[in-house]
C-alpha positions as CSV (number, residue, x, y, z in Angstrom):
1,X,0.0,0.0,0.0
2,X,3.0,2.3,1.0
3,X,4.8,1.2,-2.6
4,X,1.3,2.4,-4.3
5,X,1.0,6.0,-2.4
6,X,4.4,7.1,-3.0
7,X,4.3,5.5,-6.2
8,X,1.6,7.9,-7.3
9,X,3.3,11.0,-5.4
10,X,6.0,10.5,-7.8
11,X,3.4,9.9,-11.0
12,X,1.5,13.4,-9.7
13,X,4.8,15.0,-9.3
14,X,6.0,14.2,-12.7
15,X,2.8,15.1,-14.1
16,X,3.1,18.5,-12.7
17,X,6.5,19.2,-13.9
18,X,5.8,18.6,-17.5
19,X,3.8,21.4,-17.6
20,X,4.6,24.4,-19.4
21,X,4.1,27.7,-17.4
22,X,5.4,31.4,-18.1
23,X,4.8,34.6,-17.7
24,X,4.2,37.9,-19.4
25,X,4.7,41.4,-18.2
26,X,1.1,43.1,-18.9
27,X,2.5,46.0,-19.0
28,X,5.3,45.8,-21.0
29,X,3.1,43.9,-23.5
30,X,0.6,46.4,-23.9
31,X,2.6,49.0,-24.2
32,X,4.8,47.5,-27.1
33,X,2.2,46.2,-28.8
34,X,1.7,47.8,-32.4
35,X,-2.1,47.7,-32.4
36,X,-2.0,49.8,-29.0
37,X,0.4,52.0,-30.0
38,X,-1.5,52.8,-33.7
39,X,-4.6,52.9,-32.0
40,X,-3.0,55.6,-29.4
41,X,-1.8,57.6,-32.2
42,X,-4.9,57.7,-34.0
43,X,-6.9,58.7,-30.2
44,X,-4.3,60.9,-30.1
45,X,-5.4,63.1,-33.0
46,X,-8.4,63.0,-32.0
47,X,-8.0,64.3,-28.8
48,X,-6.0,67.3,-30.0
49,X,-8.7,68.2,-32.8
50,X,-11.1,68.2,-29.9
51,X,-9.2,70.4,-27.8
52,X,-8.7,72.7,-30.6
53,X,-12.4,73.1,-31.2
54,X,-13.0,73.3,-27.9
55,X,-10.6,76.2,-27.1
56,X,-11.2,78.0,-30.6
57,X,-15.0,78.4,-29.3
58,X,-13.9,78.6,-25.8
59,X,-11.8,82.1,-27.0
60,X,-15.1,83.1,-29.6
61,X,-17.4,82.8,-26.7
62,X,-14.9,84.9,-24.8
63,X,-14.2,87.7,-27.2
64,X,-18.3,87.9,-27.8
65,X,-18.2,88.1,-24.0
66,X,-15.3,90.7,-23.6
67,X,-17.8,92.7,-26.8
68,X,-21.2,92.6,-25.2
69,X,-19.4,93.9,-21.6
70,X,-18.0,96.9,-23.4
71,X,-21.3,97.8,-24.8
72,X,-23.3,96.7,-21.9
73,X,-23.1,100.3,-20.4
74,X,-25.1,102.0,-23.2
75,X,-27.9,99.8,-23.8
76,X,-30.6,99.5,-22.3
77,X,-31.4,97.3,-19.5
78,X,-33.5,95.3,-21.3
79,X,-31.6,94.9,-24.3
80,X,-28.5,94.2,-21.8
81,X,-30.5,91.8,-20.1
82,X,-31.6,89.9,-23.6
83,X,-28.2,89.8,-24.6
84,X,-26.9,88.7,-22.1
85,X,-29.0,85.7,-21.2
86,X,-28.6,85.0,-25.2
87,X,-24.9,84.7,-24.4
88,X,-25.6,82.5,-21.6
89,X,-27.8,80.3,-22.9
90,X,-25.3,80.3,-25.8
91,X,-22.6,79.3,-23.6
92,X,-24.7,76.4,-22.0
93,X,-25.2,75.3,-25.2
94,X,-21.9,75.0,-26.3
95,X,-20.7,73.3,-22.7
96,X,-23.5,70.3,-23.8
97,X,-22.5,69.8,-26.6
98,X,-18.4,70.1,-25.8
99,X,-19.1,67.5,-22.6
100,X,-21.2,65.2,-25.3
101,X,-18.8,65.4,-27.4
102,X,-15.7,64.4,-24.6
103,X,-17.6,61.7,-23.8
104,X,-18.2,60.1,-27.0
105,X,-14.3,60.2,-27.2
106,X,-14.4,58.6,-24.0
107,X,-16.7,55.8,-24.9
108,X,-14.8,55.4,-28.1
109,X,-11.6,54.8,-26.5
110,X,-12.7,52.6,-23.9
111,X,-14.5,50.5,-26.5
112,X,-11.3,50.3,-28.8
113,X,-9.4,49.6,-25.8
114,X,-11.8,46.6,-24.6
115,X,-11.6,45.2,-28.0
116,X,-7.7,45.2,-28.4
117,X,-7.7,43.7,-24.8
118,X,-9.9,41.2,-25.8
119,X,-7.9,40.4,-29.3
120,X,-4.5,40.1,-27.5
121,X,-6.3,37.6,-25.0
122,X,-7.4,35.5,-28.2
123,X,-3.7,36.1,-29.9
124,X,-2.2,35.0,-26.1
125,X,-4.6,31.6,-25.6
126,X,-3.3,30.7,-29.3
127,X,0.5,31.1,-28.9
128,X,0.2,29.0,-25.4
129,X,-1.3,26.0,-27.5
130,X,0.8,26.7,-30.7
131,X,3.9,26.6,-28.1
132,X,2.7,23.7,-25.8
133,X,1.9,26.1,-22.3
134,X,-0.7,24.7,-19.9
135,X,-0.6,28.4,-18.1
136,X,0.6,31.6,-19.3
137,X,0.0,34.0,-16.1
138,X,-0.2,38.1,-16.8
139,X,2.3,39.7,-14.0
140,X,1.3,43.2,-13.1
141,X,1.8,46.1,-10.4
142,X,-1.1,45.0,-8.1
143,X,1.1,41.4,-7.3
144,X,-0.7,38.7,-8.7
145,X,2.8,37.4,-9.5
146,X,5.1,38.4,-6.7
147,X,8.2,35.7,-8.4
148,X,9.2,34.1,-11.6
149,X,12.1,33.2,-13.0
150,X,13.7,35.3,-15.8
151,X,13.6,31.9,-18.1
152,X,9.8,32.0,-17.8
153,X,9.3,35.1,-18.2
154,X,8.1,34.9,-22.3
155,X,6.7,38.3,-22.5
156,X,9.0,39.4,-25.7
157,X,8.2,36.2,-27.3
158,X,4.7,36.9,-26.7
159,X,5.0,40.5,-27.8
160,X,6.8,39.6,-31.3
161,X,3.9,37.0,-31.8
162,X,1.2,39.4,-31.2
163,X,2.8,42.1,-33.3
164,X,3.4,39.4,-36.1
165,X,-0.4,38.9,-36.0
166,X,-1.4,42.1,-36.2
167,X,1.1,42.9,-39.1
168,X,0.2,40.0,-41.0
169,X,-4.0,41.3,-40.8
């Protein structure tokens, strides 16, 4: 009975040492990855064309502002008071549709980067079977790998596959 016990310690053991575990750094991944770095680029522009507009009417809105206030004196108060709750109302206006617009860019970026996360996932799961791994564990700042050994670490092998993929789409 002994003989069978250890004998299947040693079976389990040698099981567990054939597989094929590494490692990638998450970080180091994303942020080398071609995709990413395109679809940064192209955010990027974005971005700055929306800050453009934004402080182009931002400074149109002020100079209308900076107008109306040197005129304000010699008009009426009624006409003061039209004008300026057109200018307000105007300004509200403009805020909506600035914010809608920053948050579309938002939603767009979080949705771009959900799907590249979700494609370099996919392009992960099939380099670990292509290259025999059982486990392929993401290391990152918050600890969920706290050790590994630099000859698991695969996450330039990883990298070069995923940006392989993405040239050859």
């Amino acid at each position: 009975m002994k003989k069978l016990i250890i004998a299947s310690i040693t079976a389990l053991s040698l099981t567990a040492c054939t597989d094929k575990i590494g490692y990638v750094d998450n970080a180091k991944l994303i942020n080398g990855y071609q995709e990413k770095i395109d679809i940064k680029a192209k955010l990027d522009v974005q971005v700055t064309n929306y800050q453009k507009k934004r402080d182009s009417i931002s400074q149109a809105l002020q100079a209308e502002v900076l107008a109306f206030n040197k005129q304000a004196e010699s008009l009426p108060e009624s006409t003061r008071k039209k004008r300026y709750n057109g200018l307000f109302q105007k300004r509200e206006i403009l805020l909506q549709k600035l914010t809608k617009e920053e948050q579309e860019l938002k939603a767009e970026t979080q949705k771009q980067l959900d799907s590249l996360i979700t494609k370099m996932k996919k392009n992960i799961r099939e380099y670990g079977k292509k290259k025999g791994y059982s486990l392929i564990i993401g290391a990152n700042d918050s600890g969920n790998l706290l050790y590994g050994s630099e000859s698991k670490d695969i996450t330039n092998d990883v990298l070069e596959y995923l940006n392989q993929q993405y040239k050859n789409k």
